[in-house]
N, C-alpha and C positions, 0 to 999 in steps of 0.2 A: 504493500500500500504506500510505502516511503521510497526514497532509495536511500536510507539510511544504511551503511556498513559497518557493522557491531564487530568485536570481540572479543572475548576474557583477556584480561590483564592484571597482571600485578599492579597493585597500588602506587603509585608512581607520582612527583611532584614536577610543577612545569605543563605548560601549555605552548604547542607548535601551531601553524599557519594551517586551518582545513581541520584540524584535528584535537578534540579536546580531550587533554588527558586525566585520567582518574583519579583525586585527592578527596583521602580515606580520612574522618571526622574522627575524634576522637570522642567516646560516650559522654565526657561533660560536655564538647563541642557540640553535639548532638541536640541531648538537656535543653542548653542553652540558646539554642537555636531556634526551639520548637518553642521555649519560655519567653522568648523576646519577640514573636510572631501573636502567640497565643495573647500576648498583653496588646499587641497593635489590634485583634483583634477584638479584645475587650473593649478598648477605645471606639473601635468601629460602632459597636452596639448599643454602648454609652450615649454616643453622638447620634444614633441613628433613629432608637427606642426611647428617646429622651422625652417624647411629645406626649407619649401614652401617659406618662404621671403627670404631664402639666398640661394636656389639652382642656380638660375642664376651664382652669385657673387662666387660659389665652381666650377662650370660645366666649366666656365672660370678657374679658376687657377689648377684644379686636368686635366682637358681637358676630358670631360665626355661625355655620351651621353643621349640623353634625358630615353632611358629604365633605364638605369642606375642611373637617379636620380629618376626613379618612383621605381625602387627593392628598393632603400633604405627606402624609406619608404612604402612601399610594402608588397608583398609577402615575405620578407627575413622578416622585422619585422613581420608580423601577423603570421607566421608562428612559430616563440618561444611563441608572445606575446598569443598565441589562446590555444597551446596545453600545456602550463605550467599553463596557469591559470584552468585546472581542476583538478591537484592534489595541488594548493593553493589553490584552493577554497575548495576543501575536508576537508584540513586542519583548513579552518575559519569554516567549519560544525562544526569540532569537539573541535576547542581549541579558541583561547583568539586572535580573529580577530585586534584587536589594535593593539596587538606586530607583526602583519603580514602585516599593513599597515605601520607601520612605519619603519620596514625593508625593505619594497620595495619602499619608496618614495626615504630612502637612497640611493638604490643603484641605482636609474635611474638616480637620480641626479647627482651620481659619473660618472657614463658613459656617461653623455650629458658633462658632464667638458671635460672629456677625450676626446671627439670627437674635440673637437678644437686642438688636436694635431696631428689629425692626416696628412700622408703625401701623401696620395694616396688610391684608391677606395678602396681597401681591408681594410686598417687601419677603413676606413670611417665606413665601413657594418660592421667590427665585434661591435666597438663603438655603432654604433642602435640596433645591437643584445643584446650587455648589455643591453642598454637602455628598450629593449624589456622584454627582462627576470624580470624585477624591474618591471617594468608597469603591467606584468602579475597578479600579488598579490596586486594590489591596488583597484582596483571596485569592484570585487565579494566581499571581506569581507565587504567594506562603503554599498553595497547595502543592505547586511542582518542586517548592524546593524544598517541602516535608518530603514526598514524594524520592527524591533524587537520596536522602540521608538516612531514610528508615526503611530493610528490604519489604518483601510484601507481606510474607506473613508478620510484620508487627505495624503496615502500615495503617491499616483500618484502628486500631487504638491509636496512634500518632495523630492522626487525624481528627478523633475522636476528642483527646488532647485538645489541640486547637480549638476544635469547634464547643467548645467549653466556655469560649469565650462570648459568645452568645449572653448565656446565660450566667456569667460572672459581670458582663455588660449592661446585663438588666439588674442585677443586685444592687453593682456600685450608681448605676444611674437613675435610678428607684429613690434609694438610700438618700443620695446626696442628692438629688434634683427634686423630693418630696419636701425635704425638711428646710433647706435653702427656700425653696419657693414656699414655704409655711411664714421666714422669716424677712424672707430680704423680694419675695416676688419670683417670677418666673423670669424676668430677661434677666437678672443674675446669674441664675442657673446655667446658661447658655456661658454666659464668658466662663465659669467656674470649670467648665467639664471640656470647654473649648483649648484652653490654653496648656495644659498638660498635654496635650497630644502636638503640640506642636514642637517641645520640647523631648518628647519618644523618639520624634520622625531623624532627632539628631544622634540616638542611642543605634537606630536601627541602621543607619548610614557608617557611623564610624566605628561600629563594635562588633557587626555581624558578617562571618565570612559567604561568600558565594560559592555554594557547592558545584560540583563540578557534574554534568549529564550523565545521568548512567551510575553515580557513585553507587548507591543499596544494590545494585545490578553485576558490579565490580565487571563494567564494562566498559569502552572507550566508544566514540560516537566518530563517524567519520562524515559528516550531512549535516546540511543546513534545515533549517524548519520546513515543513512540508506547506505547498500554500493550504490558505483559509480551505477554501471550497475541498479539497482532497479531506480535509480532518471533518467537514459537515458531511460526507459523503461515505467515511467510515462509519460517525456513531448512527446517521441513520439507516446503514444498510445492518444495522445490529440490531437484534429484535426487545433484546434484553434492554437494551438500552432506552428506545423510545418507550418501553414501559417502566422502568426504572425512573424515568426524568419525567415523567407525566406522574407516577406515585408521587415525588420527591415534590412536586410542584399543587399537587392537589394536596398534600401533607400541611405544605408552607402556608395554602390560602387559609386553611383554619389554622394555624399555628399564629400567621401574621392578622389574623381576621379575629380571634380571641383572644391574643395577646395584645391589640390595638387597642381594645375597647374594655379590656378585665377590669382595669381602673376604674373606668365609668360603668360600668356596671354595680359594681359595689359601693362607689359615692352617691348613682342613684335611687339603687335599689335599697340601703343601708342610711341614707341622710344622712353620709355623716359629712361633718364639716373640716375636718383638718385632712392633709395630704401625706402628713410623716405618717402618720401611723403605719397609716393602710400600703404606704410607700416599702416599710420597713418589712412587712409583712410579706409583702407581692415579691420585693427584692431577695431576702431571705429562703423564698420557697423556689425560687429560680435558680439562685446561687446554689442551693443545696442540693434540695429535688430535680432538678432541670440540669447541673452539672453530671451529676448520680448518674442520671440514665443515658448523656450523651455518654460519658467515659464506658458504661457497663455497653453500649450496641457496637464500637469499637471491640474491644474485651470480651463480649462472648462471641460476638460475627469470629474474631482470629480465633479463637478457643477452639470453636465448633465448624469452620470454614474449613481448618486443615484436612478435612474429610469429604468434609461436601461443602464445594463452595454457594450452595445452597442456600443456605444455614444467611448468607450475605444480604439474602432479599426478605430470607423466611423469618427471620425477628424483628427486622421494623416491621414487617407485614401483620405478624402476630401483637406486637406492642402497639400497634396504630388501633387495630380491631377495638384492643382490650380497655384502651384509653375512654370509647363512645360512653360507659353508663356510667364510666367517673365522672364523666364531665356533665352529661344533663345531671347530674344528682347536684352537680353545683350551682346549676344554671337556674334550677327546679327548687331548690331549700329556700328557707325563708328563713333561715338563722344563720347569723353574720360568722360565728367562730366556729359551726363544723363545715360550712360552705367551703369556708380558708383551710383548713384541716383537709377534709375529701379534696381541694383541688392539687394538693402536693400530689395526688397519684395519678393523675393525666399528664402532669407538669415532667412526670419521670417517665411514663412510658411514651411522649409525645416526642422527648428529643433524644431517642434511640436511632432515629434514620439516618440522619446526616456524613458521619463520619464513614460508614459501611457503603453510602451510595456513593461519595465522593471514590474511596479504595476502589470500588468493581468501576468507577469510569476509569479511573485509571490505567486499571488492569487490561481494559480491552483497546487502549494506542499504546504507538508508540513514546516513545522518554520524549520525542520532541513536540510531542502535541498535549502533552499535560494541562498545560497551562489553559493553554486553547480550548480542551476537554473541559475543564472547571469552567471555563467561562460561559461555554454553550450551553452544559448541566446548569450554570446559576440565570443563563438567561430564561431557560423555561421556567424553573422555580420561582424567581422572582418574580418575572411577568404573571405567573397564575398568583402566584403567592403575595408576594406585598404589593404589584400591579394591581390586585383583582380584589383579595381577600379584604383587608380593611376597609377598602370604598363601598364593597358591594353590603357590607357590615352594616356600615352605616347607612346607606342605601334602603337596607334593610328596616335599619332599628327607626328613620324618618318615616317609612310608611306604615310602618306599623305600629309606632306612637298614636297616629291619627286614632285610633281605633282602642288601643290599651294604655297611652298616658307615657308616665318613665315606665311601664313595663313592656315597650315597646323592645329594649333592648336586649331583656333577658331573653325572648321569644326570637329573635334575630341571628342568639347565642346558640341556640337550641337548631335551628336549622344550620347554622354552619356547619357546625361541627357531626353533620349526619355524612357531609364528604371524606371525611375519614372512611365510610364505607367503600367506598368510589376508589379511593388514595389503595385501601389493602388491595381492591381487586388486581390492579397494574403492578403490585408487589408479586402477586404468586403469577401471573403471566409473566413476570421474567424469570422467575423461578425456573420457565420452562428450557432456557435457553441461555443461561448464564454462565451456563460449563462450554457449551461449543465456544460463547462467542469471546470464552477466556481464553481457550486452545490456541483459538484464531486470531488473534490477536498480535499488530506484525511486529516487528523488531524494531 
């Protein structure tokens, strides 16, 4: 599918003209690799998730409408953040993925500052559009160069690793963007959580090495990146794969479509008045529960994968199913502290997918199309997922107010989250086809 020419080598230092040679990480290099990625990504989530605990405390002072706080984080963002991430990730195929993660941590972080200044809903949406364009060049290149340092059988937990940061992004940005905005307002918030990340983007730049293609592989690369259209034309001639990234992407819409609105849901179904609390609580159950089960769907997928690579599609599949009557139970209670209590167990079987879908995209290109592969995988997710999910939420929860009040939302929660049925079916159909389309899978 490439004309890439591979072959075993010894581990060897030094890079010639055509040819890049193999430099072998050392296990703290490794570590600390994956620790200084996984915190840019923390930041990404931080900056991205920041809205869901303060859209209330904005939609009061800009006087907004509920579509209107799902477009911002929405379709207007997935829309840059989906289609800009596949000529950066082209660019992490071909060139020096660190200088392009650390350029784009900078600039999300500048545009999350910025957005505290703004004065009205237009100011608000171009500010997430920044924010969008910076976000775009941040995962595809972490994913190839986790990808290139950890072999395969431990990269589904590496991976796993990383996407941890998700849900340590919603804790710190919960945490901190609740109880600030309780004391000092919501456009504080934004400079607060802006400016740290700008100062990372200079951690990531001058501290982290660039792994060399092929390292986990312990093989040398002789080939330049394969073009665009060749790597769109691999993963959709893979069967496994268009059902894998339609699950992954129907998963995200209710992940981002219940995750958008948890907040407001429980301020309006609950009256309550203050943000930290509920801030503290929502961040806590992500950070804990939400980190729990992305680390364990890495961790058992490689456990249970060494046998049957199966096992890759067949426990998100099974953990999505299982997630359904946690979650109406929380959507359905009318008591505010076992609501919070029962939602910790959808929160843990809900972020088991990710890291095991990203490992089998992998698995089925080649080393030069990683990058590329992540980017196309997060264009479909996205665009169903934070494209789709959030807007369509609220979309939702505005028409059906008419008819039920604030309980408009909770009934909006209840039908989203029945796509989770839909998400498992595309899990066990690649189930069917994830061993061929691993075999086949070029060099």
């Amino acid at each position: 599918m490439s004309d890439s020419k591979i072959s075993a080598t010894e581990p060897a230092e030094g890079e010639t003209q055509g040819q890049q040679t193999v430099k072998q990480f050392s296990p703290g290099a490794k570590w600390y690799t994956l620790g200084v990625l996984t915190t840019v990504y923390i930041f990404s989530f931080i900056d991205r998730q920041i809205l869901v605990i303060l859209q209330e405390s904005i939609k009061e002072d800009l006087g907004l409408m509920d579509w209107q706080l799902g477009m911002l984080s929405g379709i207007s963002f997935a829309i840059f953040y989906v289609v800009l991430g596949i000529p950066i990730a082209r660019m992490a195929d071909k060139g020096t993925r660190r200088n392009i993660v650390a350029v784009a941590i900078a600039t999300w972080s500048l545009m999350t500052a910025l957005s505290g200044a703004a004065q009205n809903f237009t100011h608000l949406l171009l500010a997430r559009i920044g924010v969008a364009v910076g976000e775009a060049g941040g995962s595809p290149p972490a994913h190839s160069m986790i990808s290139d340092i950890f072999p395969p059988q431990q990269r589904a937990t590496a991976l796993s690793i990383y996407s941890t940061g998700i849900n340590f992004g919603v804790l710190f940005g919960f945490i901190i963007g609740g109880w600030v905005n309780d004391f000092f307002g919501w456009r504080t918030v934004f400079f607060v959580i802006g400016i740290p990340g700008i100062l990372w983007a200079l951690v990531v730049r001058f501290t982290l090495r660039e792994p060399s293609r092929g390292q986990s592989e312990h093989v040398t690369i002789e080939s330049v990146a394969p073009p665009i259209k060749a790597v769109f034309a691999l993963l959709w001639s893979r069967k496994s794969f268009r059902h894998l990234s339609l699950a992954a992407g129907l998963h995200a819409f209710v992940g981002y479509g219940v995750g958008q609105w948890i907040a407001s849901f429980f301020i309006r179904n609950y009256e309550l008045t203050s943000t930290g609390e509920l801030a503290t609580w929502l961040g806590l159950i992500s950070g804990t529960a939400g980190a729990t089960g992305t680390f364990l769907g890495g961790y058992l997928c490689d456990k249970y994968g060494v046998k049957d690579k199966r096992w890759y599609v067949w426990i998100p599949g099974a953990a999505t199913i299982a997630a359904v009557p946690f979650s109406l139970t929380v959507y359905l209670l009318n008591d505010y502290s076992t609501a919070l209590w029962v939602y910790t167990i959808p929160v843990l079987l809900g972020a088991m997918y990710l890291g095991p879908t990203i490992a089998m995209t992998h698995g089925i290109v080649s080393l030069r199309m990683r990058a590329l592969a992540s980017a196309i995988l997060f264009f479909v997710l996205n665009l169903i997922g934070m494209g789709l999910g959030p807007l369509l939420t609220g979309i939702l929860s505005d028409v059906l107010s008419v008819y039920y009040g604030d309980q408009g939302l909770r009934y909006a929660l209840v039908i989203v989250v029945l796509v989770y049925g839909w998400s498992t079916f595309h899990y066990l159909m690649a189930g069917k086809t994830i061993r061929q389309d691993l075999e086949n899978a070029p060099i």
